[in-house]
C-alpha positions as CSV (number, residue, x, y, z in Angstrom):
1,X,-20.9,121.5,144.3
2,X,-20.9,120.7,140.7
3,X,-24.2,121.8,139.2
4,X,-23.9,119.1,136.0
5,X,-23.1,116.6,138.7
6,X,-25.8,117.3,140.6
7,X,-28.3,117.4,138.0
8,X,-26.8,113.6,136.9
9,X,-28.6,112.5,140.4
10,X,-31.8,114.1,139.6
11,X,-32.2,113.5,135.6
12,X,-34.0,110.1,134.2
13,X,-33.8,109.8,130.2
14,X,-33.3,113.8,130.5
15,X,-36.0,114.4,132.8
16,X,-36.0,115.7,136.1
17,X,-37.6,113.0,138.9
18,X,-39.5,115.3,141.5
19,X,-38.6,112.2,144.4
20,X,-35.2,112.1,143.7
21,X,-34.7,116.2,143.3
22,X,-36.9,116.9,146.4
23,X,-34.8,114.3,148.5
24,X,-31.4,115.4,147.4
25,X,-31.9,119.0,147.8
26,X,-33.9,118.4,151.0
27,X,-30.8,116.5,152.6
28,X,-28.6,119.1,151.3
29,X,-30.7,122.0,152.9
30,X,-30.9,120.2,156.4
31,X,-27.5,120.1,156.3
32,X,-26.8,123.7,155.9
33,X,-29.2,124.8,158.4
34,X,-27.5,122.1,160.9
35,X,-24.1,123.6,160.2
36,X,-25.2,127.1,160.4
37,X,-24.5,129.3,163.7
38,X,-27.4,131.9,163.5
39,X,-30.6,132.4,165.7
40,X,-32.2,133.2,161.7
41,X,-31.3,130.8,159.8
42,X,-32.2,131.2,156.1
43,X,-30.2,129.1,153.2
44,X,-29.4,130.5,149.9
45,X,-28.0,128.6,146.9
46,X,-26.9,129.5,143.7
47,X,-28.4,127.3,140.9
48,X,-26.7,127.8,137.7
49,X,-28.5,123.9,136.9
50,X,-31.0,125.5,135.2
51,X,-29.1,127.2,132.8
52,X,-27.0,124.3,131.8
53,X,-30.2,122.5,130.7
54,X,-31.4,125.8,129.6
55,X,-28.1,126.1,127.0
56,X,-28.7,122.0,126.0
57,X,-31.9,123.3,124.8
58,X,-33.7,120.8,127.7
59,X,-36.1,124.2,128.1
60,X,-39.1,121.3,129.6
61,X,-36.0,120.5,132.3
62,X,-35.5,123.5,133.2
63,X,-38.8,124.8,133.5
64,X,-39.7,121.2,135.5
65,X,-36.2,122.1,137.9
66,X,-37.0,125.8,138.2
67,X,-40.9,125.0,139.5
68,X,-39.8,122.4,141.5
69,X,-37.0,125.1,143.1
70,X,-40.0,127.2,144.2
71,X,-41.7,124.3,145.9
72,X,-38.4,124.1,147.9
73,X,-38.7,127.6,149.0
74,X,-42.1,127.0,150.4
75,X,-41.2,124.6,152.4
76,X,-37.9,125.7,153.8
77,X,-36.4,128.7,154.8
78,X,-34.6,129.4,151.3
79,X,-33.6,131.6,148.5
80,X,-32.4,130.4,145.1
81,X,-30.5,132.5,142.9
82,X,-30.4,130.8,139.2
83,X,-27.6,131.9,137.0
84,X,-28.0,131.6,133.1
85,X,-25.9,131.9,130.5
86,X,-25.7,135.6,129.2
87,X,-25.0,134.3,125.1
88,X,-27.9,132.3,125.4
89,X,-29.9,135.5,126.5
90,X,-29.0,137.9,123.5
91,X,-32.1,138.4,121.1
92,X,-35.3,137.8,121.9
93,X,-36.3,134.1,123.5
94,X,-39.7,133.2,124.4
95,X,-38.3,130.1,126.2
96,X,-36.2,132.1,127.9
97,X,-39.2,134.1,128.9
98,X,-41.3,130.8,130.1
99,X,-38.4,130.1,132.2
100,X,-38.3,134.1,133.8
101,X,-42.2,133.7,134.6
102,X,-41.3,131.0,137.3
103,X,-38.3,133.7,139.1
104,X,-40.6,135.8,141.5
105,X,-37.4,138.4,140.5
106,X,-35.3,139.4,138.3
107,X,-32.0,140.7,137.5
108,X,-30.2,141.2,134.7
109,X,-26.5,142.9,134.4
């Protein structure tokens, strides 16, 4: 799926709507457990969302979509793994660090 098109069903005026993000990425994650054939079912999805807003300089966005990822993970069997932009990350970036203080890890190649 197209993360900038995604985000276009989830952004008003710039700014991420917690109904319309929690509803679209609810549906999305029902239907990957549905079409999943495992006893454990767990859902991972790669978010590289974040970073576009992230490189726009939208760093409220992406801190909004990044907290509102975690809330996903507590209510659903999930793991996100958010993929940013490595030229955005040379030098140091303190908005870059706001953004790392939501991950509950971190990796870096």
């Amino acid at each position: 799926m197209d993360a900038a098109e995604k985000l276009s069903t989830v952004l008003v005026n710039r700014v991420p709507d917690r109904t319309l993000f929690l509803e679209g990425f609810c549906t999305l994650i029902e239907s990957a457990m549905k079409a999943a054939r495992s006893e454990y079912l767990r859902v991972a999805i790669f978010d590289d969302g974040c970073g576009l807003l992230y490189a726009e300089g939208n760093l409220d966005a992406a801190i909004s979509v990044e907290r509102m990822g975690n809330d996903l993970c507590k209510a659903h069997k999930l793991n996100i793994l958010c993929g940013y932009p490595l030229l955005q990350r040379q030098g140091y970036d303190p908005g870059f660090g706001n953004i790392c203080a939501e991950h509950s890890a971190l990796y870096s190649d």
